[in-house]
N, C-alpha and C positions, 0 to 999 in steps of 0.2 A: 572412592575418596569420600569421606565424610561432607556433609554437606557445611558443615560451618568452618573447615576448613576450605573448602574450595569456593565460597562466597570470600572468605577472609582473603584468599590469594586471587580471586579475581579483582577484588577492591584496589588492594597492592598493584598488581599487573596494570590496569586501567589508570591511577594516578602515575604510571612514573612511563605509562605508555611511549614508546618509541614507534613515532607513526613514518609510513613509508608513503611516495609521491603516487599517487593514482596513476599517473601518468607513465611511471617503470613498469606496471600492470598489461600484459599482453591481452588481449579477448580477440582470439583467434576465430570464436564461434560466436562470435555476433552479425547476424542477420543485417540489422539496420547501425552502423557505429557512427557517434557523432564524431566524428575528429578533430573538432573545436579543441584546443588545449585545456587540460583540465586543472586548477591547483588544488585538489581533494587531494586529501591523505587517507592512509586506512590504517590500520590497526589489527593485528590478529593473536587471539589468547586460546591454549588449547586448554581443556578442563582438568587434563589427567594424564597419563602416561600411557593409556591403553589407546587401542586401535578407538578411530574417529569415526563413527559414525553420522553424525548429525553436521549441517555445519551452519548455522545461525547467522544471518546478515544483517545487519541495522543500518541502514544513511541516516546520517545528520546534518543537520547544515552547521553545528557548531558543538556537537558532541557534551551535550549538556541539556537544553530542550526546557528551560527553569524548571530544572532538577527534575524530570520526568525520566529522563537518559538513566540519572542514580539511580533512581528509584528500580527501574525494569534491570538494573544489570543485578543489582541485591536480588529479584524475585528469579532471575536467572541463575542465582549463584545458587538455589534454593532449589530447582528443579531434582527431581528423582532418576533421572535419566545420569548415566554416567556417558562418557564417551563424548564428548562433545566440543565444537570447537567455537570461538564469538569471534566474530568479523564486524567493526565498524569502520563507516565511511566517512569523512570528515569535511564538510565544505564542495562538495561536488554540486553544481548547481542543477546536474542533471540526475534524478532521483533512480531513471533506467542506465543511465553508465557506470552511476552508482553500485548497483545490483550487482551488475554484471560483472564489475570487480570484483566484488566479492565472490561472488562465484569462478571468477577463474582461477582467485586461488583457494577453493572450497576443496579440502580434502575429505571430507564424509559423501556418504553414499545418500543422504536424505538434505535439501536445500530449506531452511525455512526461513520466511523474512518477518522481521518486526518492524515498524513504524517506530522513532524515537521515544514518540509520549501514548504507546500501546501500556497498557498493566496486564500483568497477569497474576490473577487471584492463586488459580490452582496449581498445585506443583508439579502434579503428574498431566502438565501440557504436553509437552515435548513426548515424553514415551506415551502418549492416547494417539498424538499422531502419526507416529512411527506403524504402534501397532493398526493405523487403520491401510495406510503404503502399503505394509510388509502382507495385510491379507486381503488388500486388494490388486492386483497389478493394471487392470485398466482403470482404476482411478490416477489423472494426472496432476490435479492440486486438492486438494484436501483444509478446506480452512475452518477457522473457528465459527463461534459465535459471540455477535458485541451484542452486549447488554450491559442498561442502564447502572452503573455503580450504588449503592445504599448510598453513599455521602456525598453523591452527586449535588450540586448548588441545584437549585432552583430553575435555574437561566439553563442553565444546561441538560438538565431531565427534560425540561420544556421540549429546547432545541432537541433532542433527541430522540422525542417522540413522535415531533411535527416533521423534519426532515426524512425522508424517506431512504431510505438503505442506511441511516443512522444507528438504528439499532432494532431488534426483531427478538419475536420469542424462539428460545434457542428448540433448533429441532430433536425428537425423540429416536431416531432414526437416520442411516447413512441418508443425504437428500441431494439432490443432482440440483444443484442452485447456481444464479450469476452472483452470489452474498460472497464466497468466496476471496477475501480479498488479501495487498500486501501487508495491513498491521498486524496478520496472523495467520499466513498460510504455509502447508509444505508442500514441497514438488520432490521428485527425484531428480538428483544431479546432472546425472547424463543425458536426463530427457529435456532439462531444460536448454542445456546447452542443442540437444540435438533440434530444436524448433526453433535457435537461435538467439534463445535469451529474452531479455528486456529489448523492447524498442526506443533507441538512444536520440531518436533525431523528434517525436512526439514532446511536447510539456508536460500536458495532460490528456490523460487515456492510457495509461501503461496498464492497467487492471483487465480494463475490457479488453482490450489486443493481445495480453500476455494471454487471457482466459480462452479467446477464440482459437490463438493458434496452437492451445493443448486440443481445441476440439477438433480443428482441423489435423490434427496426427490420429485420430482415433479415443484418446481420453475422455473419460467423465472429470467434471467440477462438482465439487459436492461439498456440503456441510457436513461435520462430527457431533453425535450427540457426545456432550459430556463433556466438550472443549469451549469456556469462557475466558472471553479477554476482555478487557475495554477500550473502549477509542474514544477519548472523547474529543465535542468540538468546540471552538474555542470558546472562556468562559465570561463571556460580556459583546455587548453590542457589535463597540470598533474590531476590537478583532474579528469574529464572525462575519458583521458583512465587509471588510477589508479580506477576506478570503472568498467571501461570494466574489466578489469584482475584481481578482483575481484570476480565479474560475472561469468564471463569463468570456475573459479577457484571453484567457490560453485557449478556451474549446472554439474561440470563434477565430485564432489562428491555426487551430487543427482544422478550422472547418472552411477555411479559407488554401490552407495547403498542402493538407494528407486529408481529406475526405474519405478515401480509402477506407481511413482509421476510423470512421467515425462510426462506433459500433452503440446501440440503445445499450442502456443499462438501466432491467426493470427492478423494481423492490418486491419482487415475488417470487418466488420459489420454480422450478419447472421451465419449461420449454420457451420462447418467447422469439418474436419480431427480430432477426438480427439487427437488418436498419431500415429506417425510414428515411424519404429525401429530404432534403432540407425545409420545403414546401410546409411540408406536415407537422414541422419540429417548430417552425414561425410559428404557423395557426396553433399549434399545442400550446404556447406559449400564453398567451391569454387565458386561452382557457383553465389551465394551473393557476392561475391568479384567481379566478375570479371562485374556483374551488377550495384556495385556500382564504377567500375573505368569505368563504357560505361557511363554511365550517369552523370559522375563527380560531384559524393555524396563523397567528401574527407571524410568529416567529419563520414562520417556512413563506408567508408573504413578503414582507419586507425581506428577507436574502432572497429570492425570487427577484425583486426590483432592481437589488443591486447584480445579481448575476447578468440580467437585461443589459443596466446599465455599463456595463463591463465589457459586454461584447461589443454591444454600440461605438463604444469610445475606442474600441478596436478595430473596426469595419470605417469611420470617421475617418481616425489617424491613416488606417491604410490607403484610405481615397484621397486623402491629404498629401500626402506621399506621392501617390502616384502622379498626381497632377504636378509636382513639384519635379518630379524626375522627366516629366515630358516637356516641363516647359523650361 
């Protein structure tokens, strides 16, 4: 299919979408499933009329994203890849039930997920990362590389450079990294399903837990040369640190109730620490401060404060709590 006809009818398809209940959605192969009732809707658009290859997953919390959602389904209607199916998620509050939606009812043989407000500059994304699956078989997810956009604001090149797993120089070579992430990664289908999918009952950590339990089946994670996306983070003060303290706020109830989960996630490339106790991750804690005011990273010090601040008022509220339930 011609690519300006199939942007044209994906545009069509996506406004007059007829979205179905998340909830009608079976996930027979989920590992960890929240069962919380969900009111998420999905959406699914196949490319073409040939056999599916691909099957393309997006969560959104509102299927829009201030117009970042338009944007990336235009640069997907544009892909060079034929064969291909789009699945979005609509309003699920869990971003891993979300997935797993999509993937249950993913009919291609290659699963790749995008973040709402991901871009993709180049077009032959989709088939660079097919062909890196198709001639590697012990690779289990395969992700891009985020780098800084030319028309990036100010605030946000900053942010990008100071925050670390933000954005990196993209590698020249297949590279076994934890970079690997969901605004731009692929897996094969049936291997996801076979490790069990997203974990549905975490907030935060779905990345590192997805990543770990391709490695516990036997898989490599690795970077693509030659696959750019972008991810950017939010573009001004309130929202970025209103996301650190967010952050803070979910990893200190991962770290309060699935510790299990609680896997390191380094900004470098290669082998690394699975986890450290919690001991080490307190005392870390300062120390990253006081690193990021030698080096005058404002922007990664102050969301540093508020991420603190986040979990604190998380660890408070639950001691709060607790005393109220006992007494």
């Amino acid at each position: 299919m011609e690519k300006n006809k199939r942007l044209q009818d994906l545009e069509v398809s996506f406004k007059s979408a007829s979205w179905q209940p998340v909830a009608d959605v079976e996930r027979p192969f989920v590992r960890y499933p929240n069962k919380e009732a969900s009111s998420g809707k999905v959406w699914r658009h196949s490319s073409d009329d040939g056999d599916i290859n691909l099957s393309v997953v997006i969560p959104t919390s509102d299927a829009h994203r201030g117009g970042y959602l338009l944007k990336l389904l235009s640069q997907i209607g544009c892909q060079d890849l034929s064969g291909f199916e789009l699945i979005v998620v609509r309003g699920d509050s869990r971003q891993g039930r979300a997935i797993n939606t999509g993937a249950a009812l993913a009919q291609g043989i290659y699963l790749l997920t995008l973040d709402d407000d991901t871009s993709l500059p180049n077009p032959e994304t989709f088939s660079k990362l097919i062909a890196i699956m198709e001639a590697h078989p012990k690779i289990g997810i395969a992700g891009g590389n985020n780098v800084i956009p030319s028309d990036a604001s100010t605030f946000v090149r900053r942010a990008m450079r100071e925050i670390p797993r933000r954005s990196w120089t993209p590698v020249k070579e297949i590279t076994d990294s934890d970079l690997a992430e969901h605004p731009c990664m692929i897996m094969r289908t049936a291997e996801f399903k076979s490790i069990g999918g997203e974990n549905e009952l975490i907030p935060r950590g779905l990345d590192p837990y997805l990543r770990q339990a391709f490695r516990d089946a036997g898989f490599r994670i690795v970077l693509v040369p030659g696959v750019i996306y972008h991810h950017l983070p939010p573009d001004g003060w309130h929202k970025l640190l209103k996301q650190f303290f967010r952050n803070g706020r979910q990893a200190a109830y991962a770290n309060r109730y699935y510790p299990q989960w609680v896997i390191e996630t380094p900004s470098k490339h290669g082998a690394f620490v699975l986890r450290r106790p919690l001991w080490q991750r307190i005392l870390r804690y300062p120390l990253r401060l006081l690193s990021a005011l030698a080096t005058g990273h404002w922007v990664w010090l102050i969301s540093q404060i508020f991420y603190g601040a986040g979990s604190l008022f998380f660890w408070i509220t639950n001691i709060r709590r607790s005393h109220i339930n006992q007494g």
